[in-house]
DSSP file (Angstrom, degrees, kcal/mol; ACC not computed):
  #  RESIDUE AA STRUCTURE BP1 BP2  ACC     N-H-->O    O-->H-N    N-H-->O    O-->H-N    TCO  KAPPA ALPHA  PHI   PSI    X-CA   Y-CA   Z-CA
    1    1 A X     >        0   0    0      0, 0.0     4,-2.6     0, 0.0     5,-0.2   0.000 360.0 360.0 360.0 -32.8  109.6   72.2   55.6
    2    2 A X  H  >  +     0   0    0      1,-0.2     4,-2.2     2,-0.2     5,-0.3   0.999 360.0  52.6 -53.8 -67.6  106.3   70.5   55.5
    3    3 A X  H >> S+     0   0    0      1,-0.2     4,-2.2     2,-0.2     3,-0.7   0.889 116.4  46.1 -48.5 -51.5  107.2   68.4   52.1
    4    4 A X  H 3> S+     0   0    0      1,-0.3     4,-3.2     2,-0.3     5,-0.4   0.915 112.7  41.9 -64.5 -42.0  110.6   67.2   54.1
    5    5 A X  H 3X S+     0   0    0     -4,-2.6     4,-3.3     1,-0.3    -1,-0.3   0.967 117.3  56.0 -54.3 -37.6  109.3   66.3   57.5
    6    6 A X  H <X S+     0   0    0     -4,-2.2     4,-1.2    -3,-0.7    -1,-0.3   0.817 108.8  47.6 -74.1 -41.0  106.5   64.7   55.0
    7    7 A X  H  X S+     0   0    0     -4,-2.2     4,-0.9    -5,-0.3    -1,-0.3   0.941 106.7  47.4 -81.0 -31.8  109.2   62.8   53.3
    8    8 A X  H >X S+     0   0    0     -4,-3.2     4,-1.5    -3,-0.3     3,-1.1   0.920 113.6  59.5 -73.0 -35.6  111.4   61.1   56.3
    9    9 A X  H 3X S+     0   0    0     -4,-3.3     4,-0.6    -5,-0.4    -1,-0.2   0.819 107.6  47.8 -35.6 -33.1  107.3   60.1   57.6
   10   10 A X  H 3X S+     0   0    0     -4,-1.2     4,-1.5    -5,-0.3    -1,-0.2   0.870 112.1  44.6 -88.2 -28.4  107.3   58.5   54.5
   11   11 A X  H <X S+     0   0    0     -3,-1.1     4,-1.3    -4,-0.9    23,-0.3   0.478 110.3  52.5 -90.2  -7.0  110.6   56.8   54.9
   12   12 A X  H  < S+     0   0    0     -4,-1.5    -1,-0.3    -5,-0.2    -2,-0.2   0.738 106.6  50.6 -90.1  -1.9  110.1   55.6   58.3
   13   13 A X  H >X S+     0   0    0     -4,-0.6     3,-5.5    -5,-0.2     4,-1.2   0.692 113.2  51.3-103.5 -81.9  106.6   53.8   57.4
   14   14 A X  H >X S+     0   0    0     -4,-1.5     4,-0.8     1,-0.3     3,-0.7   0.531 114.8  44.1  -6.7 -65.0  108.8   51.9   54.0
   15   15 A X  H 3< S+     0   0    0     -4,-1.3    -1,-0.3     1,-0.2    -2,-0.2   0.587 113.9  48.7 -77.0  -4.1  111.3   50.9   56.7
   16   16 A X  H X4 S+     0   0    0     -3,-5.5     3,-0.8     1,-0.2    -1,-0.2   0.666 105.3  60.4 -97.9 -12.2  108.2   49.9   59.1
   17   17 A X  H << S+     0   0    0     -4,-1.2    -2,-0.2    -3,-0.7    -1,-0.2   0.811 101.6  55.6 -70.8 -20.8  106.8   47.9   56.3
   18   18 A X  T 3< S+     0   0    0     -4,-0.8    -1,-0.2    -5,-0.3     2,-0.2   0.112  74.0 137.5-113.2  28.0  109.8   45.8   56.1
   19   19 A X    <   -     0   0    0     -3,-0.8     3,-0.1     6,-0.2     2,-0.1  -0.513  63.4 -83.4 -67.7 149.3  110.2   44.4   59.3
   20   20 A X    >   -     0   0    0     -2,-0.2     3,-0.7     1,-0.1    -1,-0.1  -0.254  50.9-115.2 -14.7  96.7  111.1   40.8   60.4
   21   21 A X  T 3  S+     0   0    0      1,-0.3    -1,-0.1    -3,-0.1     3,-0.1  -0.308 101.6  37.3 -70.2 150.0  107.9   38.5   60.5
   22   22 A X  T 3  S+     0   0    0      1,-0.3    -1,-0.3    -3,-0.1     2,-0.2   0.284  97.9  93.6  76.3   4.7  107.2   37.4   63.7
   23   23 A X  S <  S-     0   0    0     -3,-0.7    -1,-0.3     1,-0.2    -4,-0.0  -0.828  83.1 -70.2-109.7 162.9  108.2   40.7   65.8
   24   24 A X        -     0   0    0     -2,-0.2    -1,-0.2     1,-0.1     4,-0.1   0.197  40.8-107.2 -65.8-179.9  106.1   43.3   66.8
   25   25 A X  S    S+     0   0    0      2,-0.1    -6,-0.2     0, 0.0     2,-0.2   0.918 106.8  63.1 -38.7 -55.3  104.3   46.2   64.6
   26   26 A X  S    S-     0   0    0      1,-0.1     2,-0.2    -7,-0.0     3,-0.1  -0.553 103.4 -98.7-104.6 142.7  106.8   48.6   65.9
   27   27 A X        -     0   0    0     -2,-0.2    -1,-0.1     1,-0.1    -2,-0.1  -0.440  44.9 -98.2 -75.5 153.3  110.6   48.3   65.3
   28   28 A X        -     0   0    0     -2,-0.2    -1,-0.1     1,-0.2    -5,-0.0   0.347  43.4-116.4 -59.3 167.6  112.8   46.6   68.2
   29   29 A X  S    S+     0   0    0      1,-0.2    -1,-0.2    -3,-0.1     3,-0.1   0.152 111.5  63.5-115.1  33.7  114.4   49.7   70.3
   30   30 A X  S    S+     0   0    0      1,-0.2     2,-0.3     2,-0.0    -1,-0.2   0.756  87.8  73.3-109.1 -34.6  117.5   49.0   69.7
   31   31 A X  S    S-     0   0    0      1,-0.1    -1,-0.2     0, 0.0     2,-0.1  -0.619  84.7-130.2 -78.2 120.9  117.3   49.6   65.4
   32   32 A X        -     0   0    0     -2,-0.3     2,-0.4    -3,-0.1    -1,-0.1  -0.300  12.4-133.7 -80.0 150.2  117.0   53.4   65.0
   33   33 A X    >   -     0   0    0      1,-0.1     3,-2.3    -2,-0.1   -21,-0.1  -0.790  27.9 -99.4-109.9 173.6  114.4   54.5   62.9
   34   34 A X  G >> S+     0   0    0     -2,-0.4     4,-2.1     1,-0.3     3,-1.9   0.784 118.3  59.2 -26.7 -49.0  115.1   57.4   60.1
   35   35 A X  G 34 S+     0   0    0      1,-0.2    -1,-0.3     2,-0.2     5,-0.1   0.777  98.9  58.6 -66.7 -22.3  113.9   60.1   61.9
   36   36 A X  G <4 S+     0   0    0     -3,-2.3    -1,-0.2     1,-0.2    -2,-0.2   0.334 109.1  44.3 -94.3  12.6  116.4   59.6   64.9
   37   37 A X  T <4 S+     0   0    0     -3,-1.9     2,-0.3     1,-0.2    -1,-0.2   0.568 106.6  66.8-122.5 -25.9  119.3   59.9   62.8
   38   38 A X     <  -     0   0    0     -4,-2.1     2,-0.2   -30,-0.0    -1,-0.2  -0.752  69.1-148.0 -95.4 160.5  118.3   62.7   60.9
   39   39 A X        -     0   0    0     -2,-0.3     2,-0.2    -3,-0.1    -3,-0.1  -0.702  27.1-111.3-106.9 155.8  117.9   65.6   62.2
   40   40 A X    >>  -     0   0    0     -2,-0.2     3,-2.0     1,-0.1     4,-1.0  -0.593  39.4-114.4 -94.6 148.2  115.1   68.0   60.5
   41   41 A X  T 34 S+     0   0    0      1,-0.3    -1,-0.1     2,-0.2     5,-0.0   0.794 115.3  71.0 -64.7 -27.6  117.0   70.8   58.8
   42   42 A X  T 34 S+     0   0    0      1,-0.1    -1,-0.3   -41,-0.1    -3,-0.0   0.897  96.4  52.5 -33.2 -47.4  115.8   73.3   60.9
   43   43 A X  T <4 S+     0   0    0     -3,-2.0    -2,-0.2     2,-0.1    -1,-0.1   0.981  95.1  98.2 -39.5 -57.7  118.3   71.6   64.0
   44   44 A X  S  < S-     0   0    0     -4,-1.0     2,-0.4     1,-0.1    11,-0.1   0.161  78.9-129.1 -55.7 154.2  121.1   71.9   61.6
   45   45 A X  E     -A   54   0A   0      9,-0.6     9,-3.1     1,-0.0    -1,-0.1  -0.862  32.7-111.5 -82.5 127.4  123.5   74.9   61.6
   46   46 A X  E     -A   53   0A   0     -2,-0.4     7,-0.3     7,-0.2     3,-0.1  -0.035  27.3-125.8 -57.4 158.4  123.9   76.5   58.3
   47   47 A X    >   -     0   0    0      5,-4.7     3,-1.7     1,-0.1     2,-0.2  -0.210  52.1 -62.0 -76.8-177.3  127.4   76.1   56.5
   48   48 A X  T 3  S+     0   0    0      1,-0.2     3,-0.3     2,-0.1     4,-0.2  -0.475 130.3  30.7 -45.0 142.0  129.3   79.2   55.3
   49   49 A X  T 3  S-     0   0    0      1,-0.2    -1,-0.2    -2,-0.2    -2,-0.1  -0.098 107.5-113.5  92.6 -22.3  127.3   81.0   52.9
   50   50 A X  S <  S+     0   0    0     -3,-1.7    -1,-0.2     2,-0.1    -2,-0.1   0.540  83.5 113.3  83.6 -11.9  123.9   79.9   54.4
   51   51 A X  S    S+     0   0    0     -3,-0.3     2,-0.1    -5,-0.1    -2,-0.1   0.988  76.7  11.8 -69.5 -77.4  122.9   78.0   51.7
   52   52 A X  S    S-     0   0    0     -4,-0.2    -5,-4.7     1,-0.1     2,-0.3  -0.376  85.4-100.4 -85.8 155.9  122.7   74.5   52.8
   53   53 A X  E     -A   46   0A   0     -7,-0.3     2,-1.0    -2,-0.1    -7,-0.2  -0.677  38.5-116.0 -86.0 145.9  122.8   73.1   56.6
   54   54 A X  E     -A   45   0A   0     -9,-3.1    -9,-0.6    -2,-0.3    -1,-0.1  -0.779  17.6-143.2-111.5 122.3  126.1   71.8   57.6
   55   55 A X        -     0   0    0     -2,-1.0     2,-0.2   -11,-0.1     3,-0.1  -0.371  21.2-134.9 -54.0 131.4  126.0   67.9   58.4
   56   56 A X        -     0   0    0      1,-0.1     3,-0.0    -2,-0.0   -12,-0.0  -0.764  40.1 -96.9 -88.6 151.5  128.7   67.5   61.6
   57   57 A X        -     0   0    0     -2,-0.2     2,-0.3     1,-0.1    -1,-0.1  -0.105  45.8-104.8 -62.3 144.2  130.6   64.5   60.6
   58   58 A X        -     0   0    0      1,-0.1     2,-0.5    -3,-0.1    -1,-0.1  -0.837  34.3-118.4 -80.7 135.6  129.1   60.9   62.5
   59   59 A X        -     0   0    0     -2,-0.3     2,-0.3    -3,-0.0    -1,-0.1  -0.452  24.2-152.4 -75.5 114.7  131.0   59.9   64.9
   60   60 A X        -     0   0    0     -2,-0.5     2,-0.1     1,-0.0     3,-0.0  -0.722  32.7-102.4 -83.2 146.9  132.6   56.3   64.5
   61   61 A X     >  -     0   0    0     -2,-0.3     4,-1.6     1,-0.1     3,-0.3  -0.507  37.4-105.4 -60.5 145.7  133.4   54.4   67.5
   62   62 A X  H >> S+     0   0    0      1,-0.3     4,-2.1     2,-0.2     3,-0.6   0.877 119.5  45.5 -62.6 -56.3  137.2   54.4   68.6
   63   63 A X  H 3> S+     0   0    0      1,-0.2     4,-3.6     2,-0.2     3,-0.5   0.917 116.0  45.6 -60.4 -56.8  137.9   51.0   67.6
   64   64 A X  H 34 S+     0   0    0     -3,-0.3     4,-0.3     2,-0.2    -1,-0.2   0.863 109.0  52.4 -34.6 -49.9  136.1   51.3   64.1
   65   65 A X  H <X S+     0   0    0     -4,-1.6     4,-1.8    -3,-0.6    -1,-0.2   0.721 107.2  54.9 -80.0 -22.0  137.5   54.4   63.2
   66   66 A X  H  X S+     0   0    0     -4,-2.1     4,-2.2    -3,-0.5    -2,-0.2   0.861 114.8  43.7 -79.4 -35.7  141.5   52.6   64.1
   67   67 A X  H  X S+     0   0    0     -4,-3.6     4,-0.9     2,-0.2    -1,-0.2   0.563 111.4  52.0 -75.5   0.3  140.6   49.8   61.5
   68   68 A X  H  > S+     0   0    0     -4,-0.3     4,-1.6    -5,-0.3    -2,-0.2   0.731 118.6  36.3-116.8 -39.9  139.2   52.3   59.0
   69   69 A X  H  X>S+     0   0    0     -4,-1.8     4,-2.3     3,-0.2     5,-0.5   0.915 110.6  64.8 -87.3 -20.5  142.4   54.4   59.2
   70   70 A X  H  X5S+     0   0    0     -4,-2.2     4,-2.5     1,-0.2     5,-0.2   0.908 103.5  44.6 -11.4 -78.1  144.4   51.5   59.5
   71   71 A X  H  X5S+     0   0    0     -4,-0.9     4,-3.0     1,-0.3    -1,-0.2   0.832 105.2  59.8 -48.2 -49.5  143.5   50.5   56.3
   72   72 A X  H  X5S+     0   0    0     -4,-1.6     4,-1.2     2,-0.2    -1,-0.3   0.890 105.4  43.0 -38.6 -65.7  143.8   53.5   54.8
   73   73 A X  H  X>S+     0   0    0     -4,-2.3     4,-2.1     2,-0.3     5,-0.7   0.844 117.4  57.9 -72.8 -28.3  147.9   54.3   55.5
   74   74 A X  H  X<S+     0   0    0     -4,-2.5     4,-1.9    -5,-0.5     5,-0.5   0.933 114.4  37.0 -66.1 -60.4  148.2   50.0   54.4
   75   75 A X  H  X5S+     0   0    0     -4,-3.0     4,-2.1     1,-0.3    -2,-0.3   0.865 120.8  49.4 -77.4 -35.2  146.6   50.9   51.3
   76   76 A X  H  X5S+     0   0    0     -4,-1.2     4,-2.1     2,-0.2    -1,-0.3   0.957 115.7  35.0 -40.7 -76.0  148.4   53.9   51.2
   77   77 A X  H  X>S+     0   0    0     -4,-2.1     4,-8.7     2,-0.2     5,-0.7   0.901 113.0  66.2 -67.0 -40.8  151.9   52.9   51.9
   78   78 A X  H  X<S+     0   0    0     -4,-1.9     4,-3.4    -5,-0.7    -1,-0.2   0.991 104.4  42.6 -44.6 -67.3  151.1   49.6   49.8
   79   79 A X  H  X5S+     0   0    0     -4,-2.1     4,-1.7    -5,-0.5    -2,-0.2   0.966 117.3  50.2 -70.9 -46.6  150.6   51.5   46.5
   80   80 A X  H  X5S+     0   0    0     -4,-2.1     4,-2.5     1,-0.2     5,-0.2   0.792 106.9  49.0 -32.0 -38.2  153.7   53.6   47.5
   81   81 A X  H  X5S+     0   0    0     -4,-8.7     4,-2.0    -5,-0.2    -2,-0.2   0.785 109.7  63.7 -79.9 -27.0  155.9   50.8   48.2
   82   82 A X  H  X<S+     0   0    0     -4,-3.4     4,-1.0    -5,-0.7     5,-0.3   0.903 107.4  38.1 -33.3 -90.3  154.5   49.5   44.6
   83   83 A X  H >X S+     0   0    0     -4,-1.7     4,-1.8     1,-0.3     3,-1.4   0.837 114.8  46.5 -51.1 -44.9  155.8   52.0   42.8
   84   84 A X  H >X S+     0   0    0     -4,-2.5     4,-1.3     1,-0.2     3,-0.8   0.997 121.2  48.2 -68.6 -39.2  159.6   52.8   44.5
   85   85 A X  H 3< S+     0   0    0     -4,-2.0     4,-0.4     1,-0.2    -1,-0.2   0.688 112.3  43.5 -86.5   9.7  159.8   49.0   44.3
   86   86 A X  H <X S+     0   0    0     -3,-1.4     4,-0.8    -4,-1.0    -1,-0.2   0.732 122.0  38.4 -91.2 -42.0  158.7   48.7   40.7
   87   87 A X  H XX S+     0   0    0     -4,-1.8     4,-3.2    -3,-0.8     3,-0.9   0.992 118.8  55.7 -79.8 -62.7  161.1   52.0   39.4
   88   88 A X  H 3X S+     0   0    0     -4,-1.3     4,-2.9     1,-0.4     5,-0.2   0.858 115.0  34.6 -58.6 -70.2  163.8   50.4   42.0
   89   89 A X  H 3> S+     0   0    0     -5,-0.4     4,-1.6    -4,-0.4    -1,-0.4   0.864 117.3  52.2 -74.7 -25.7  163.8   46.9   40.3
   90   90 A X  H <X S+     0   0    0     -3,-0.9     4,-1.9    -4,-0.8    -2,-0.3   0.987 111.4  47.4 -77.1 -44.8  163.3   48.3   36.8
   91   91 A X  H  X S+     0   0    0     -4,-3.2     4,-1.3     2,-0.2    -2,-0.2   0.891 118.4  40.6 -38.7 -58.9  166.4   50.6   37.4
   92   92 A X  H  X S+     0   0    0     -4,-2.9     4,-1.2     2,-0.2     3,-0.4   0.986 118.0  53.7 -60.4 -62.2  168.7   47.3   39.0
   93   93 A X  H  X S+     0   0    0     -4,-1.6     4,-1.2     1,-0.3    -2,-0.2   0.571 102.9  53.8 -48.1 -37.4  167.1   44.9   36.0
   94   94 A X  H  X S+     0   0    0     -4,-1.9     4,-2.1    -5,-0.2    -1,-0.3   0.855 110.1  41.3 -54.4 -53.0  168.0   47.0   33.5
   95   95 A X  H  X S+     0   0    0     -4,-1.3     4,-0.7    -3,-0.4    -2,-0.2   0.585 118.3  51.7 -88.0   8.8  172.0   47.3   34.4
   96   96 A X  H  X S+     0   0    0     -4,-1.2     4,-6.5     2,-0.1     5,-0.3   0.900 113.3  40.7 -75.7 -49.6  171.9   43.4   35.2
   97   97 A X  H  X S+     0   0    0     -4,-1.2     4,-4.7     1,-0.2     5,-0.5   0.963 118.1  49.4 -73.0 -55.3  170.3   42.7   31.8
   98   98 A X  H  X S+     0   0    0     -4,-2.1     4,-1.2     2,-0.2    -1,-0.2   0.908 114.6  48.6 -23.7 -67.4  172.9   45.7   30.2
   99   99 A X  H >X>S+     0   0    0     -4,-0.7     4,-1.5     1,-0.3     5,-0.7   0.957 115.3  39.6 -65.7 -58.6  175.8   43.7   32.1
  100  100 A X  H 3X5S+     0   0    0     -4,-6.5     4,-3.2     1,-0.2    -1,-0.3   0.968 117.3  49.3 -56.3 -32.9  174.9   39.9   30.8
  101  101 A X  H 3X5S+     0   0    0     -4,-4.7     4,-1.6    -5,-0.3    -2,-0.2   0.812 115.1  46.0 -70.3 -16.5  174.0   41.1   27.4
  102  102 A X  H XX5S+     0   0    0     -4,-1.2     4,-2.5    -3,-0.6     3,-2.1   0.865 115.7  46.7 -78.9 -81.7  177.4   42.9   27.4
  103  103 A X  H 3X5S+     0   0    0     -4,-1.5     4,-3.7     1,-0.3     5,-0.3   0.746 112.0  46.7   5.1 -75.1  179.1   40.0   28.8
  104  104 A X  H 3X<S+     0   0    0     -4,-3.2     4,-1.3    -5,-0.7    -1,-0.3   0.836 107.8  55.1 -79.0 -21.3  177.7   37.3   26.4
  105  105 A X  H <X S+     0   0    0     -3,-2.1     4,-1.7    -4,-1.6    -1,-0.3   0.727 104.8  55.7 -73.0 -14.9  178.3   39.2   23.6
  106  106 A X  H  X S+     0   0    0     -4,-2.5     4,-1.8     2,-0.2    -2,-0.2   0.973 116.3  41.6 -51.0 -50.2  182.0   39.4   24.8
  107  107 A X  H  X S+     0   0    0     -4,-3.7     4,-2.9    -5,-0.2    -2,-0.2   0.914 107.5  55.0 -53.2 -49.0  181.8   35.9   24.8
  108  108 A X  H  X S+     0   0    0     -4,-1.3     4,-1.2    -5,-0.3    -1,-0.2   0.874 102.8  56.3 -50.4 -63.0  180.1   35.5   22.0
  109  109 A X  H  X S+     0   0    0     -4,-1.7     4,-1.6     1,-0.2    -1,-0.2   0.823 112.4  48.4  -0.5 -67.0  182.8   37.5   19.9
  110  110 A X  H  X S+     0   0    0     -4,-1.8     4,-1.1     1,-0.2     3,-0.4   0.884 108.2  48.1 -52.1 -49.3  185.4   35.0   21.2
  111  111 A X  H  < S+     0   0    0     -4,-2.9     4,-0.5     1,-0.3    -1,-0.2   0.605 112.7  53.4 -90.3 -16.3  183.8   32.2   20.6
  112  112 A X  H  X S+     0   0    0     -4,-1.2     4,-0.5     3,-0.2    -1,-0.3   0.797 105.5  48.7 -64.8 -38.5  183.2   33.5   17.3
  113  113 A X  H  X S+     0   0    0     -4,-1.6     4,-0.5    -3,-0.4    -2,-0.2   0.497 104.9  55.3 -51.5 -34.8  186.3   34.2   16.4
  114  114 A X  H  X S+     0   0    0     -4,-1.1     4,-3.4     2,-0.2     5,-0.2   0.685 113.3  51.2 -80.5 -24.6  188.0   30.8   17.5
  115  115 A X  H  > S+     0   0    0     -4,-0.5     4,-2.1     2,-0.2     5,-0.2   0.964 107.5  46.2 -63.9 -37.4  185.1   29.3   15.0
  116  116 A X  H  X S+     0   0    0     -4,-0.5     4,-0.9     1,-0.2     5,-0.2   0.940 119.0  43.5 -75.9 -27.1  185.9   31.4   12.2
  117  117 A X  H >X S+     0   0    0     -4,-0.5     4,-2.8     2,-0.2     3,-1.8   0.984 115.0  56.4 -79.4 -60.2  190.1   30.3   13.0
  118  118 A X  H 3X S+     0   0    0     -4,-3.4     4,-1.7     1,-0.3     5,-0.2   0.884 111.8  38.8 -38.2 -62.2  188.8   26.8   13.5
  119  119 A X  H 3X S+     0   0    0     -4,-2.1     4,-0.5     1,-0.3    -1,-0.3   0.583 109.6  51.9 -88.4 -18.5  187.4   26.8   10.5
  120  120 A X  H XX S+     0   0    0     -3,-1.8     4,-1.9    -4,-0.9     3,-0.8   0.836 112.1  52.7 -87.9 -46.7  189.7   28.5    8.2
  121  121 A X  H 3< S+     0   0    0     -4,-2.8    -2,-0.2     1,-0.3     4,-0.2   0.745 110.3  45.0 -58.2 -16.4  192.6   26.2    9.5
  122  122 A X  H 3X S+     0   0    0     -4,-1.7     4,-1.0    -5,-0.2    -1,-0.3   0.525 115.1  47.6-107.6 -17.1  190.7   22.9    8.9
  123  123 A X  H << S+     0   0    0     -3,-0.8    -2,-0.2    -4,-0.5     4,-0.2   0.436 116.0  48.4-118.7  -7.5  189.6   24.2    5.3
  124  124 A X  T  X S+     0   0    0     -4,-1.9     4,-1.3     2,-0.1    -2,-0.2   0.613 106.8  54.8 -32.6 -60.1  193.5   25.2    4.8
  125  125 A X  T  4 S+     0   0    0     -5,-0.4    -2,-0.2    -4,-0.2    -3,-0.2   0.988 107.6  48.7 -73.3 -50.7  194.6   21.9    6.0
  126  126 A X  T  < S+     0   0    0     -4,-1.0    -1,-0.2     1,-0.2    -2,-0.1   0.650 118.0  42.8 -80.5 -13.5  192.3   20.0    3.1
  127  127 A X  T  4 S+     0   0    0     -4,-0.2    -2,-0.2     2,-0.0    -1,-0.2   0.876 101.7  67.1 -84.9 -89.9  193.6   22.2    0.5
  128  128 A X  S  < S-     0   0    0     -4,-1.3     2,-0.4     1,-0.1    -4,-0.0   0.040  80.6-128.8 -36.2 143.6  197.2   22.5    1.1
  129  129 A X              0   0    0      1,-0.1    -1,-0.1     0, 0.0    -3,-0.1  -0.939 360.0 360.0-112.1 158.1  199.2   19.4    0.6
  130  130 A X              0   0    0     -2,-0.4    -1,-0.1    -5,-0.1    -2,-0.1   0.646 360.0 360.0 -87.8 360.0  201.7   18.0    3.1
């Protein structure tokens, strides 16, 4: 327990070396220092099993904690509405693409067929005489 307390002492004098020039030695009292967010693991309660202490979750302020799930169910719903509208349009786009390709090779057929008659009748007509 010694080495720990020994180590958040160590991390509050880092974080007192790097204060703001031009403010006191000691940090302002509004900016928490280390020690006053952790708690020394004695405080803690242990988890099941006893091994480790179990951290209670930090408490977000209400408004923080509504933009934070906010975001989540948008990012959420966002990558759901991806995918059904990705499967959804490949699904439609596919029996459009089916329909025209069916379609224009119907056409296509036809239009083949009146060439190939075109063409047999005009190479008919220069042979034959009238």
């Amino acid at each position: 327990m010694t080495d720990e307390r020994d180590i958040l002492g160590k991390a509050d004098a880092l974080l007192r070396r790097h204060v703001q020039p031009g403010t006191d030695d000691e940090p302002s009292a509004d900016v928490p220092v280390l020690t006053e967010l952790v708690s020394p693991p004695s405080a803690l309660p242990l988890a099941a099993g006893g091994l480790a202490p179990a951290v209670p979750p930090q408490r977000l302020p209400d408004d923080q904690l509504a933009r934070e799930v906010v975001a989540e169910v948008v990012q959420a719903v966002q990558a759901r509405l991806a995918g059904d509208l990705e499967r959804r349009l490949t699904q439609h786009l596919v029996a459009q693409v089916q329909a025209s390709v069916s379609a224009t090779l119907g056409d296509l057929r036809q239009d083949i067929a009146n060439a190939v008659g075109d063409a047999v009748a005009e190479a008919l007509s220069r042979r034959l005489p009238r």
